[in-house]
C-alpha positions in Angstrom: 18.4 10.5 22.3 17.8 7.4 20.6 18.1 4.7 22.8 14.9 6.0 25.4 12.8 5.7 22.0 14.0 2.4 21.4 13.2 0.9 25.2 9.6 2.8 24.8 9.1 1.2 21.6 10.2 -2.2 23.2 8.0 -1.8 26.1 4.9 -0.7 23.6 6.0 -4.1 21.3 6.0 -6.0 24.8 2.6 -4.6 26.1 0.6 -5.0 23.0 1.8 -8.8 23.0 0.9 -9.0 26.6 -2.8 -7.9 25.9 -3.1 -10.0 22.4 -1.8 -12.9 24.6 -4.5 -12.1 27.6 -7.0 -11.4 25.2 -6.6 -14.3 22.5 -5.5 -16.9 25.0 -6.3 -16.5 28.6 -9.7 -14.6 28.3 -11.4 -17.4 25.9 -9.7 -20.5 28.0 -11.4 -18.7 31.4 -14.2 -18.2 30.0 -14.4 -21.9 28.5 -13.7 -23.7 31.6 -15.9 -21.4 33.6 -18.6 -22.4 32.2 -18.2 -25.7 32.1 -17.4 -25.6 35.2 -21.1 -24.5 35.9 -22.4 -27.1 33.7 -22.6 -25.2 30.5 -22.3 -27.5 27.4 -19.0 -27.9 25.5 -20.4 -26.2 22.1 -21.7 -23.1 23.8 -18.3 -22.6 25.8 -16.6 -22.5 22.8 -18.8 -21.0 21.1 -18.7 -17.9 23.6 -14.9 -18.4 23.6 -15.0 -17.3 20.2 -17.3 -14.1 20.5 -15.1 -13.2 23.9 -13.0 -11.6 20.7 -15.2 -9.3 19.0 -14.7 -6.5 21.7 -10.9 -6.2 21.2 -11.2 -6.8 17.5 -13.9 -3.8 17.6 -11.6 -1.6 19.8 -8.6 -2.5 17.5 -10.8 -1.1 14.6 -12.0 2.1 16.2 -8.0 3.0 17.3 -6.7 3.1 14.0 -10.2 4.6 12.3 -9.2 1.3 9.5 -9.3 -2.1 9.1 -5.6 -3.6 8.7 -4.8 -6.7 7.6 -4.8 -8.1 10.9 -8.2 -7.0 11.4 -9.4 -8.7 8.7 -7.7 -11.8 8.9 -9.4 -11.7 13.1 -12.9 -11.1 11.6 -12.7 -13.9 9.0 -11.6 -16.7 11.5 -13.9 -15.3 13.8 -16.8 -15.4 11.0 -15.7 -19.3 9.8 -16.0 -20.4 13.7 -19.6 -18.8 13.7 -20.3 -20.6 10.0 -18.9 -23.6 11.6 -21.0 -23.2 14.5 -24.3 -22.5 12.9 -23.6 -25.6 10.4 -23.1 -28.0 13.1 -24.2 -29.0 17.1 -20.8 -31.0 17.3 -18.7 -29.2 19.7 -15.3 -30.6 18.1 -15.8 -29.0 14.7 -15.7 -25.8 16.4 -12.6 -26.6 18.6 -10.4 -28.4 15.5 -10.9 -24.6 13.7 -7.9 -23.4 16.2 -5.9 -25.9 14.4 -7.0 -25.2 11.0 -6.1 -21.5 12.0 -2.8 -22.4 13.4 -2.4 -24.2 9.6 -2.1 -20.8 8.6 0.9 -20.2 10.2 1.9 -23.4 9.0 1.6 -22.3 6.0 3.8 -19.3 6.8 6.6 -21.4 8.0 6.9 -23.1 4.7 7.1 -20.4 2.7 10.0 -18.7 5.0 11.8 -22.1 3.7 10.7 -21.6 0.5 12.2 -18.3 0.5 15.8 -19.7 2.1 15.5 -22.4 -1.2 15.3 -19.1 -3.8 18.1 -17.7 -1.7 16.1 -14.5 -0.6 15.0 -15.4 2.9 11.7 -13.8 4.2 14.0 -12.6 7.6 16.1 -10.9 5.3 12.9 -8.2 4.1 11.8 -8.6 7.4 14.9 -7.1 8.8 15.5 -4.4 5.9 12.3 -2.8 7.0 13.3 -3.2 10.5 15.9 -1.0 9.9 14.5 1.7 7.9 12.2 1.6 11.3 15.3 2.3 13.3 17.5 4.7 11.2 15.8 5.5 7.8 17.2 4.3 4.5 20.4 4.7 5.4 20.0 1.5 7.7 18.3 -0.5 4.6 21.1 0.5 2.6 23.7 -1.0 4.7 21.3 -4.2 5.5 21.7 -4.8 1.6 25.0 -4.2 1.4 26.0 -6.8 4.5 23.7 -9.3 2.1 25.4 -8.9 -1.1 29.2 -8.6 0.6 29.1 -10.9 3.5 28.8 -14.4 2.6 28.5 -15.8 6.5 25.6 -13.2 6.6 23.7 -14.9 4.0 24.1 -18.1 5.4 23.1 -17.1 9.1 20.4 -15.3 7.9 19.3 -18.4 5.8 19.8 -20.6 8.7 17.6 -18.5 11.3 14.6 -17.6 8.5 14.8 -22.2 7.9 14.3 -22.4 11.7 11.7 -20.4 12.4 9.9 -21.5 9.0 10.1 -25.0 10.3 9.6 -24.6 14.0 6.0 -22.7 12.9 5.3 -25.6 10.5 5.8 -28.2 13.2 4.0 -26.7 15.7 0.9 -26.6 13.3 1.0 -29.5 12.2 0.9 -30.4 15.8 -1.9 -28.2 16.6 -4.2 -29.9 13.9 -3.2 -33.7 15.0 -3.5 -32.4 18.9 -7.4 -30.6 17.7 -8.1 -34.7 16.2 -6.9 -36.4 18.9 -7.3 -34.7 22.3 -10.4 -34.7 24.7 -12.2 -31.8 23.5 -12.1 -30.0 27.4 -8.5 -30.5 26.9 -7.9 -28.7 23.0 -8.4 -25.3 24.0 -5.5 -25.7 26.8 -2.7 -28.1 25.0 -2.7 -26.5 21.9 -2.3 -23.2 23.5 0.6 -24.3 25.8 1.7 -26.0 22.8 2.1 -22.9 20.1 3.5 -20.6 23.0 6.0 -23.2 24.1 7.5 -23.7 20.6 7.0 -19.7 19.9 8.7 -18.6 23.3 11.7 -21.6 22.4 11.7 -19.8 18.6 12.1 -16.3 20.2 14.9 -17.1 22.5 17.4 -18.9 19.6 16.3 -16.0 17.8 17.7 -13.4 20.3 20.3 -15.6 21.2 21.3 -15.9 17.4 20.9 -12.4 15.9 23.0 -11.7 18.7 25.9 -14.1 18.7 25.9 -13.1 14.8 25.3 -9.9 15.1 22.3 -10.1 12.6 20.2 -6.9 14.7 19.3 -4.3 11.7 
């Protein structure tokens, strides 16, 4: 009975990415190129870019009757672009904020090695909880016992949390050069292609990995 839950929840995990994808990526570059397609200026097109959110963020709200952390975290970039926006007519401070949000994850990525270096990597809490998720406590018991007895455990799951913590720090540190550098008609396109490219490359050692190792909680 279990395995029809787990392709539902799959397919859920699968179609909420798809919609946070069309929503945060392909809905804001449309609407950006659209209108400078019809002449609008580049500070405006980004600037609605950045609004084209507030309807999914709002939706997201009124679903689960709170705001979550990802909510919040949404709002305050959302609130910084308009700051930034209000502060300043120069269309590339509002385009370099994507890069300065992307330092975030940056951010992220070091701390996942961090975590490898203190030899309690962030993949293996991540995975714990993924298997309470799955089968209860029973699972997380088991997780922690594969950590503490299984020494080629602790090193794969060292080695695939020091990947993804440096893939994500790399890609934002090349989303802030790219939001310095680049045309600004061109930010909002290459430093999208850019984060999915390395997150979709991320994703399949990671499957390909957990796999192979047999690291799935």
């Amino acid at each position: 009975m279990t395995a029809p839950v787990r392709r539902d929840g799959m397919r859920a995990l699968v179609r909420q990415n798809l919609a946070g994808v069309l929503f945060d990526v392909v809905v804001p570059l449309v609407l950006y190129y659209g209108l400078r397609a019809v002449g609008v200026s580049q500070w405006w097109a980004l600037l609605v870019g950045v609004l084209a959110a507030v309807p999914r963020i709002a939706m997201g709200i009124w679903r689960a009757r709170r705001v979550d952390l990802l909510a919040l975290l949404s709002i305050s970039v959302m609130l910084f672009s308009l700051g930034i926006g209000l502060l300043t007519d120069d269309p590339r401070a509002l385009a370099v904020r994507e890069g300065w949000v992307g330092a975030l994850l940056g951010l992220f990525g070091l701390w996942m090695v961090v975590s490898v270096l203190v030899r309690r990597p962030v993949l293996m809490t991540l995975g714990r909880a993924v298997a309470v998720s799955k089968v209860g406590e029973a699972g997380a018991v088991a997780w922690e016992r594969r950590w503490r007895e299984d020494s080629g455990f602790r090193h794969a799951m060292g080695l695939l949390s020091a990947v993804w913590g440096l893939g994500l720090f790399v890609s934002a540190v090349a989303g802030v050069v790219l939001s310095y550098t680049l045309p600004i008609d061109l930010i909002n396109l290459v430093t999208s292609v850019q984060f999915y490219a390395v997150l979709a490359l991320l994703l399949a050692f990671h499957l390909y990995y957990t796999k192979k190792r047999g690291l799935r909680a």
